[in-house]
MOPAC internal coordinates of N, CA, C and O (Angstrom, degrees):
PM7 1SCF
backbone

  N    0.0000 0     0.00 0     0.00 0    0    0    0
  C    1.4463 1     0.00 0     0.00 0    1    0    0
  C    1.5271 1   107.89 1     0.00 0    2    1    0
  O    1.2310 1   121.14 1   -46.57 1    3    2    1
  N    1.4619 1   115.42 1   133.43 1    3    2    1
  C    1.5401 1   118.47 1   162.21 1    5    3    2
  C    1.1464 1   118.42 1   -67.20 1    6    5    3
  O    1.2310 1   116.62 1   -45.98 1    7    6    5
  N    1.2537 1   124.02 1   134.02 1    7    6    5
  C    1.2004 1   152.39 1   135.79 1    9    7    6
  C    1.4960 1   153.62 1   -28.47 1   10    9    7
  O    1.2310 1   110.30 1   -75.50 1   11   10    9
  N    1.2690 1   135.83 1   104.50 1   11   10    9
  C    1.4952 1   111.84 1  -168.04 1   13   11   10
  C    1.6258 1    99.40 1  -170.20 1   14   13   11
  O    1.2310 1   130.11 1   -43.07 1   15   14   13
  N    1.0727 1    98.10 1   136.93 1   15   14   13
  C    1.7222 1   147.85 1  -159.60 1   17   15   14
  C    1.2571 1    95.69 1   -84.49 1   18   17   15
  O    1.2310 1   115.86 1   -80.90 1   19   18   17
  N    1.6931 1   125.46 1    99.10 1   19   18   17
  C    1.1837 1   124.22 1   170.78 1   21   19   18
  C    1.8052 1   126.80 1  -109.42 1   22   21   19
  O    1.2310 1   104.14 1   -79.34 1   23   22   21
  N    1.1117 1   146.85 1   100.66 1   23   22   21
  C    1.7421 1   130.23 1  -159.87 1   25   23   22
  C    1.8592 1    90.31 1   -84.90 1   26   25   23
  O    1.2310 1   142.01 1   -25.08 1   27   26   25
  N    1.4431 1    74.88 1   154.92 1   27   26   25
  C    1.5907 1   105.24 1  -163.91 1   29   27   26
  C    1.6116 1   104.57 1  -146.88 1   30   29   27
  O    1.2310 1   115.79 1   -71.61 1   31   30   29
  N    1.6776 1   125.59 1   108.39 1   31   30   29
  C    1.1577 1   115.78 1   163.26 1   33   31   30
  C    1.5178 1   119.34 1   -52.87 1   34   33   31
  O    1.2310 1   118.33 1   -26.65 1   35   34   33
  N    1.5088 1   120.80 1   153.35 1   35   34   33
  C    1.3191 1   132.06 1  -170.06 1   37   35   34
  C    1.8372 1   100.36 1   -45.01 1   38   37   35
  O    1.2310 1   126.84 1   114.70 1   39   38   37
  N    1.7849 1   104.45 1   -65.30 1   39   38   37
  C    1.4978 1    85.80 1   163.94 1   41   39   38
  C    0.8353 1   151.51 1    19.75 1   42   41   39
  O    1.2310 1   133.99 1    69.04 1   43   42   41
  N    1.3486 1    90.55 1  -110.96 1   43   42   41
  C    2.1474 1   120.20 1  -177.99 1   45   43   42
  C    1.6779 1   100.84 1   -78.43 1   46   45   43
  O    1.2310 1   112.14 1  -175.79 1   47   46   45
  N    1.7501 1   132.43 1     4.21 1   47   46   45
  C    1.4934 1    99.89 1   153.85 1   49   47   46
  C    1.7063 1   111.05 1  -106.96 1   50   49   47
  O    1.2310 1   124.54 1  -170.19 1   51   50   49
  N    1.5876 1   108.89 1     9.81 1   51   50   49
  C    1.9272 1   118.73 1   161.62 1   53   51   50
  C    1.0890 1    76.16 1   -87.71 1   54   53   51
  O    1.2310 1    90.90 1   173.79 1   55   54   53
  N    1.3497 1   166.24 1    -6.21 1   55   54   53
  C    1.8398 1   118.28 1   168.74 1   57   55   54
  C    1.0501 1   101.44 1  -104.36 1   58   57   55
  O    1.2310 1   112.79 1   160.18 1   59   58   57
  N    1.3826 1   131.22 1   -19.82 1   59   58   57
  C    1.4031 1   123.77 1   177.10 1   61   59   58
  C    1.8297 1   101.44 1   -76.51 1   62   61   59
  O    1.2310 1   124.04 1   127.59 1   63   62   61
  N    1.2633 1   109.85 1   -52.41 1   63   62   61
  C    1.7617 1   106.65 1   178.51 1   65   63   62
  C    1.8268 1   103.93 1   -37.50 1   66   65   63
  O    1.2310 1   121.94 1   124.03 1   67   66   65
  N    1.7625 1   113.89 1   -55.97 1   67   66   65
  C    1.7860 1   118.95 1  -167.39 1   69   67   66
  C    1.7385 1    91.03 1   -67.71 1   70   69   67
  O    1.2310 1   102.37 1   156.88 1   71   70   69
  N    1.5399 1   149.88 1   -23.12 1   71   70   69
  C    1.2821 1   121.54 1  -177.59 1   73   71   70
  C    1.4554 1   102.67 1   -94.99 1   74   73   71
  O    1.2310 1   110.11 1  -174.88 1   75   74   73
  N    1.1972 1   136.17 1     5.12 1   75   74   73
  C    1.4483 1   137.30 1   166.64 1   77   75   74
  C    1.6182 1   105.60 1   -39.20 1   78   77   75
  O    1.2310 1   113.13 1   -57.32 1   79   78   77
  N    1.7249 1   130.59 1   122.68 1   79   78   77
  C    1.6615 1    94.17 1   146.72 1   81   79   78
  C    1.0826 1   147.60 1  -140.60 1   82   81   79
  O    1.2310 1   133.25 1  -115.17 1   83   82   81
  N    1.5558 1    92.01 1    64.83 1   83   82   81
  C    1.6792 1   126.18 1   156.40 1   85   83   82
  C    1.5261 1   100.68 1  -158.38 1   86   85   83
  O    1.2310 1   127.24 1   -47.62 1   87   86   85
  N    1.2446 1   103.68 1   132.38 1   87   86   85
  C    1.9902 1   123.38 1   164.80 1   89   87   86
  C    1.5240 1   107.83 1   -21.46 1   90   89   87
  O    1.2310 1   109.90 1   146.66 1   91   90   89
  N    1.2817 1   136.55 1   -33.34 1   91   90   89
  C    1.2608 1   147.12 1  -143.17 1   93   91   90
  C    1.6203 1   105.87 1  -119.36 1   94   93   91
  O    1.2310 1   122.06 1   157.19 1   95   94   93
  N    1.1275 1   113.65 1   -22.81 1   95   94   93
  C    1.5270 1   110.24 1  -168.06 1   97   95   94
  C    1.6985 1    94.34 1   -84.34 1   98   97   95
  O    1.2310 1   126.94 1   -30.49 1   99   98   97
  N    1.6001 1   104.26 1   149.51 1   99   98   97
  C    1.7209 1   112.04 1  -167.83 1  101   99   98
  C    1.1432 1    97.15 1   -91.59 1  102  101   99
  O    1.2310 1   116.08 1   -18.03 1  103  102  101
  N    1.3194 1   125.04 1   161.97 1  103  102  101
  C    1.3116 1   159.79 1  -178.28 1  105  103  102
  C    1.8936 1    92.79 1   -60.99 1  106  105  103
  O    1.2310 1   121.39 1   124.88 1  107  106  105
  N    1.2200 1   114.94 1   -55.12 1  107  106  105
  C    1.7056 1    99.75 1   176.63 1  109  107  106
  C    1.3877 1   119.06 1   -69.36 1  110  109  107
  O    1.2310 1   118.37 1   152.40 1  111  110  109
  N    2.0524 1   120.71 1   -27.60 1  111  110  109
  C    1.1487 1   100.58 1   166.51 1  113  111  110
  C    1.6739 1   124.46 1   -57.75 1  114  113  111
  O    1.2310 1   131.34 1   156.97 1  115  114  113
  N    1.5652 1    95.73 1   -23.03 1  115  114  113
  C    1.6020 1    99.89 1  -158.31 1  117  115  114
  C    1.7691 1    98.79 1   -68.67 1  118  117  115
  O    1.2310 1   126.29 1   138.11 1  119  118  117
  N    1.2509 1   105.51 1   -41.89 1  119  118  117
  C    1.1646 1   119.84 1  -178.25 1  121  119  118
  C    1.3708 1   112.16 1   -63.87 1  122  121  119
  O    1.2310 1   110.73 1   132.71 1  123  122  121
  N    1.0895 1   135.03 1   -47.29 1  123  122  121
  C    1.4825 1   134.41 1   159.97 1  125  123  122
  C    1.5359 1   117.10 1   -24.26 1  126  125  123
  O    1.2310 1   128.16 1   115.50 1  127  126  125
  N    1.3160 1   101.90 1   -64.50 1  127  126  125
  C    1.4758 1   129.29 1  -156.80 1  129  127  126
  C    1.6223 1   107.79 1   -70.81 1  130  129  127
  O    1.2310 1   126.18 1   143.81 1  131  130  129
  N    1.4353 1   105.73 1   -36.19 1  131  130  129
  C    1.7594 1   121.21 1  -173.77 1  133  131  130
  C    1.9258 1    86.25 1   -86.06 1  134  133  131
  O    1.2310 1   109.56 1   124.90 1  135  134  133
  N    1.4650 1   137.18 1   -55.10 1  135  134  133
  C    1.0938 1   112.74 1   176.35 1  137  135  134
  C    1.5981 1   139.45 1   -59.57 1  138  137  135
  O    1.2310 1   127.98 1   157.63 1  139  138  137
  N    1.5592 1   102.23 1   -22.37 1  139  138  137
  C    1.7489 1   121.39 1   163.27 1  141  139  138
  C    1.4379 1    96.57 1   -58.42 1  142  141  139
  O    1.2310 1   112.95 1   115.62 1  143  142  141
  N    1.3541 1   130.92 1   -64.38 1  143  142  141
  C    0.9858 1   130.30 1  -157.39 1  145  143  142
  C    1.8625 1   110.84 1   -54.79 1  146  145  143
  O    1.2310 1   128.07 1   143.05 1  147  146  145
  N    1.5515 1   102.06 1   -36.95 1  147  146  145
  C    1.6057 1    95.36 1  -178.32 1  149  147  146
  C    1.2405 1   118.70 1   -70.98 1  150  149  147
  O    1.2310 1   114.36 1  -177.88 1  151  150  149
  N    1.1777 1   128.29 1     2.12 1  151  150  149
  C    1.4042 1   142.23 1   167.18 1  153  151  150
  C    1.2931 1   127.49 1   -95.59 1  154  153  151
  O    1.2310 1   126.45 1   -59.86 1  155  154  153
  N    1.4939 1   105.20 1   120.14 1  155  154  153
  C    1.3890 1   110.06 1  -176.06 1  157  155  154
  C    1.5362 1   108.30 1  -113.08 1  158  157  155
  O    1.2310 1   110.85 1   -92.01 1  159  158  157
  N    1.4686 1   134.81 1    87.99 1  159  158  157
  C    1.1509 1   109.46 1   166.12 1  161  159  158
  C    1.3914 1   146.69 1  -117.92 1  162  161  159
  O    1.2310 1   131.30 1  -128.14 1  163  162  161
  N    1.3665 1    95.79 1    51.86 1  163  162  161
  C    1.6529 1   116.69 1   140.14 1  165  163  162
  C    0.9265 1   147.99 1   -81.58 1  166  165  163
  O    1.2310 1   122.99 1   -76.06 1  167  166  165
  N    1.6225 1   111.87 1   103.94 1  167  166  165
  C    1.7038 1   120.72 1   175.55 1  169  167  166
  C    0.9931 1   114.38 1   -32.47 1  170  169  167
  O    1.2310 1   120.73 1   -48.22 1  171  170  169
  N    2.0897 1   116.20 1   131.78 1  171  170  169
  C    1.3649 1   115.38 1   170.13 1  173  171  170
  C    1.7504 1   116.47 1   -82.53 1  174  173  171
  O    1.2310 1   120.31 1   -63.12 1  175  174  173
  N    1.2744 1   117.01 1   116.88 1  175  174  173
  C    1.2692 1   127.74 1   156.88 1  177  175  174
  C    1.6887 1   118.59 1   -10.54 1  178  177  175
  O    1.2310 1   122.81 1   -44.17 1  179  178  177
  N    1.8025 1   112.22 1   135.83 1  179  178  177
  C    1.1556 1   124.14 1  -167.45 1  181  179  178
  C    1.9026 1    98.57 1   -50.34 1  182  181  179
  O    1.2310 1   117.20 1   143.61 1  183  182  181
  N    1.7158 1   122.93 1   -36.39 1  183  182  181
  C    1.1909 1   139.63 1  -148.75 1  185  183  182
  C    1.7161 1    87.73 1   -91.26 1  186  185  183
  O    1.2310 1   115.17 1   152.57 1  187  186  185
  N    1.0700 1   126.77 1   -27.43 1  187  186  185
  C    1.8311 1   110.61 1  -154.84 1  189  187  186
  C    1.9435 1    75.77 1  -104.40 1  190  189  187
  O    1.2310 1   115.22 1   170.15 1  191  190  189
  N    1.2543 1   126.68 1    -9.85 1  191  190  189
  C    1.4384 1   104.82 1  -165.34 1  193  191  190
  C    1.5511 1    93.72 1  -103.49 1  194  193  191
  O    1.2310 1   118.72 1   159.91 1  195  194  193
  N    1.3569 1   120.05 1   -20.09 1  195  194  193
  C    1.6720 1   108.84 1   157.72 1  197  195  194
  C    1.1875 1   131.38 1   -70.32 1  198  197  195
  O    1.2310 1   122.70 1   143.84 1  199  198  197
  N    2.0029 1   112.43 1   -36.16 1  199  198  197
  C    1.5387 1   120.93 1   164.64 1  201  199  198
  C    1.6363 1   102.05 1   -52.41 1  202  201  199
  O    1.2310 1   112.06 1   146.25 1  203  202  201
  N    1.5565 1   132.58 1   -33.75 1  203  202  201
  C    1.3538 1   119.19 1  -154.19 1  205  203  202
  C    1.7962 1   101.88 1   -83.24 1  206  205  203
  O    1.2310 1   126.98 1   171.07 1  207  206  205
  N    1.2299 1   104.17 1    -8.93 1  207  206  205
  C    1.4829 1   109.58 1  -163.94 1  209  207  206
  C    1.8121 1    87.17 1   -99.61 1  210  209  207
  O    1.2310 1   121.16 1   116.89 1  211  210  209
  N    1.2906 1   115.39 1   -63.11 1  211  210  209
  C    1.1951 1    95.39 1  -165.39 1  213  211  210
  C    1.5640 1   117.00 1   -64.29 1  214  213  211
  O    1.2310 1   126.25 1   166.83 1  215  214  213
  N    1.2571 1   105.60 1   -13.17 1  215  214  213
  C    1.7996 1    92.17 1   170.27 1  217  215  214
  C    1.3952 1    95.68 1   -69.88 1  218  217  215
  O    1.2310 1   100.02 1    85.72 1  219  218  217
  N    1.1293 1   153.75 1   -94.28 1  219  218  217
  C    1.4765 1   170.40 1   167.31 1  221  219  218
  C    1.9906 1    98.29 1    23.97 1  222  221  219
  O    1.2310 1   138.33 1   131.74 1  223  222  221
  N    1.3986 1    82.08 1   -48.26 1  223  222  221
  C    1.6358 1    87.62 1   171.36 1  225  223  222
  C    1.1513 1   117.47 1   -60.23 1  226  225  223
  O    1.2310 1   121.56 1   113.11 1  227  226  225
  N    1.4247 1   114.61 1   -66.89 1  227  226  225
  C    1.4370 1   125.94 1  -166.11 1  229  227  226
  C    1.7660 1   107.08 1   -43.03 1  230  229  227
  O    1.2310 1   127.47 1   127.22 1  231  230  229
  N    1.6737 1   103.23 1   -52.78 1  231  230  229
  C    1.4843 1   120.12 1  -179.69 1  233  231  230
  C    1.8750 1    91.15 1   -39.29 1  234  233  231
  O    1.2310 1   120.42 1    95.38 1  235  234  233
  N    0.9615 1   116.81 1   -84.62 1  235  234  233
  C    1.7357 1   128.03 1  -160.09 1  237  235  234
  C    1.5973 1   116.90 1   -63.66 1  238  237  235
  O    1.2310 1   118.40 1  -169.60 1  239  238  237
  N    1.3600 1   120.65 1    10.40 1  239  238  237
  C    1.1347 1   144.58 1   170.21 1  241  239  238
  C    1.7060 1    94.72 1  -112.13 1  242  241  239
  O    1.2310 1   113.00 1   174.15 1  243  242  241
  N    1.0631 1   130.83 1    -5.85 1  243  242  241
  C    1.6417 1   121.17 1  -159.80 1  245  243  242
  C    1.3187 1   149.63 1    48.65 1  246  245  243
  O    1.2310 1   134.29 1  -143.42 1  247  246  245
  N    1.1077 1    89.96 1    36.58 1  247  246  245
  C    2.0131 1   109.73 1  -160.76 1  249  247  246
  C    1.4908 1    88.33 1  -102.01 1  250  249  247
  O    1.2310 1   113.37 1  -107.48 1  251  250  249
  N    1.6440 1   130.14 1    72.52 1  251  250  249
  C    1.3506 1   140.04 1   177.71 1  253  251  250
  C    1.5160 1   103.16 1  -143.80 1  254  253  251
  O    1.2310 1   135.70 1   -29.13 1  255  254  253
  N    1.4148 1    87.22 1   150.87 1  255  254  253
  C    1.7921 1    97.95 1  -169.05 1  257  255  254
  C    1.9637 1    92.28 1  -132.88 1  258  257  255
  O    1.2310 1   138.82 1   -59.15 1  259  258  257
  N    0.9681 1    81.11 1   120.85 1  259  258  257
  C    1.7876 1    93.87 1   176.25 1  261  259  258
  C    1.7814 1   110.31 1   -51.48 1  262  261  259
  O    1.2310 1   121.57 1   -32.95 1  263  262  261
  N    1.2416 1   114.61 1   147.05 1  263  262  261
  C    1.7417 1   124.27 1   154.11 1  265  263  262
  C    1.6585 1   110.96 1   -35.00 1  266  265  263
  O    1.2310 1   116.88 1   114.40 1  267  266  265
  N    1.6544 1   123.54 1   -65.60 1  267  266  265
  C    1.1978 1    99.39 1   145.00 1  269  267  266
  C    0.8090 1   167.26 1    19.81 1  270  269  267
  O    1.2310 1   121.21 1    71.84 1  271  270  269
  N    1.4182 1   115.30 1  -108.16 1  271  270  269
  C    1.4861 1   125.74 1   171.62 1  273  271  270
  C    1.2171 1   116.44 1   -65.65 1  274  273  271
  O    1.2310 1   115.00 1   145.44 1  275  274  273
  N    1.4492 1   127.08 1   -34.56 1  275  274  273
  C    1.6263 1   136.45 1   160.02 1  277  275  274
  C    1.7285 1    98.27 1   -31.73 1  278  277  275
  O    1.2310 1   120.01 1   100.87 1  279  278  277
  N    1.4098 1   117.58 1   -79.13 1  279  278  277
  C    1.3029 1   143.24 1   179.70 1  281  279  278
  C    1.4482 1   107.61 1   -15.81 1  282  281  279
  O    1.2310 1   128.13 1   112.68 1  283  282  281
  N    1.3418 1   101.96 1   -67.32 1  283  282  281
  C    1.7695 1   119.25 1   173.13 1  285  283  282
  C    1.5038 1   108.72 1   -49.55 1  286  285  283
  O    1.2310 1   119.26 1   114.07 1  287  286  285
  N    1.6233 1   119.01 1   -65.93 1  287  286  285
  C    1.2550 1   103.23 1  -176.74 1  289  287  286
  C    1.3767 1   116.45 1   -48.98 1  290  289  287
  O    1.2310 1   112.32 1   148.15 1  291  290  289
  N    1.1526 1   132.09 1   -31.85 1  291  290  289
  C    1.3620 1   141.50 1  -153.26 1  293  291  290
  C    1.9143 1   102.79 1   -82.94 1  294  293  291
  O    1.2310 1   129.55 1   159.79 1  295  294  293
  N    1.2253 1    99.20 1   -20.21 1  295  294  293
  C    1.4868 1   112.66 1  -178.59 1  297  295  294
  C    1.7274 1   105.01 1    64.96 1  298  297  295
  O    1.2310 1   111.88 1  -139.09 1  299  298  297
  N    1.3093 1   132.91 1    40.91 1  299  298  297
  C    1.3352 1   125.11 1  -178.41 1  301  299  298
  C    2.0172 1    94.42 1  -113.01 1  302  301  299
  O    1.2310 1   124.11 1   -94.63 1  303  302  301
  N    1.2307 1   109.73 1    85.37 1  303  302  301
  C    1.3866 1   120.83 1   169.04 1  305  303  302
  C    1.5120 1   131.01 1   -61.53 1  306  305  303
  O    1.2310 1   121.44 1   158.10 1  307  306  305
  N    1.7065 1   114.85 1   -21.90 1  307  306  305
  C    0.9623 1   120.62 1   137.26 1  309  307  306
  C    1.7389 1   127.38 1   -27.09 1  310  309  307
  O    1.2310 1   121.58 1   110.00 1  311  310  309
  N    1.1105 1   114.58 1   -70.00 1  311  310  309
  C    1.6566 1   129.37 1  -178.16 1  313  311  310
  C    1.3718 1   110.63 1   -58.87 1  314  313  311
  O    1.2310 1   127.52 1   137.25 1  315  314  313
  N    1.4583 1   103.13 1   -42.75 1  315  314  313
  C    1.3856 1   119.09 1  -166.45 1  317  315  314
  C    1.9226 1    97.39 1   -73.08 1  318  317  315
  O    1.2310 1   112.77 1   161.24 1  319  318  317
  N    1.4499 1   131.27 1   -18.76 1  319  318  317
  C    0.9271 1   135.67 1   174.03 1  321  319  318
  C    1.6199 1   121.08 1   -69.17 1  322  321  319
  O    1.2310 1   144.23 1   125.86 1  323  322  321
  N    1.3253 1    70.51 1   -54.14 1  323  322  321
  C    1.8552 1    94.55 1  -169.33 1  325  323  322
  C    1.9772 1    93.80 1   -59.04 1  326  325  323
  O    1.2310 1   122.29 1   143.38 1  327  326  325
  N    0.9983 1   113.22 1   -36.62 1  327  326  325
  C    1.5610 1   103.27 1   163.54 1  329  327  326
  C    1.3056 1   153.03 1   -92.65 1  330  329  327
  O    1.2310 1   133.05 1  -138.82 1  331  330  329
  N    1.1949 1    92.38 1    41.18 1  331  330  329
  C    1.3090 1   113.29 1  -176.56 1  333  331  330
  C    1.3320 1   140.53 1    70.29 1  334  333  331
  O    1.2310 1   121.13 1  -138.80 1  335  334  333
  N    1.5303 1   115.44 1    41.20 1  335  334  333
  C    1.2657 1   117.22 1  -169.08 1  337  335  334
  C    1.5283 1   106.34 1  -130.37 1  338  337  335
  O    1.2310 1   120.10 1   180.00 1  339  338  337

């Protein structure tokens, strides 16, 4: 197998070490596995590509409710703190 020499601030190889999952698995499996993962190739359904449109609508018609105001109804004031109010 070839070989190759990659630099990595301390950082980004503690986040690559915390998505490891087991101590033992290598940095190319890990890397393998996180690039499979960015790939999706399953076609979206005739039904999720009309849900994707009609949200899209709703958005540009303005029928959106902020993180926020969700928050409030929900009564979790905690959250509602942490954002600045």
């Amino acid at each position: 197998m070839a070989m190759t020499t990659v630099q990595l601030r301390p950082e980004t190889k503690q986040k690559l070490n915390d998505l490891k999952l087991h101590p033992r698995e290598t940095y190319d499996e890990l890397i393998d596995r996180l690039a499979d993962a960015a790939y999706d190739d399953e076609l979206l359904s005739l039904e999720e590509i009309e849900d994707l449109r009609a949200s899209e609508d709703e958005i540009r018609a303005g029928r959106v409710r902020s993180l926020r105001d969700i928050m409030k109804d929900l009564g979790d004031d905690q959250v509602i703190r942490s954002l600045g109010e």
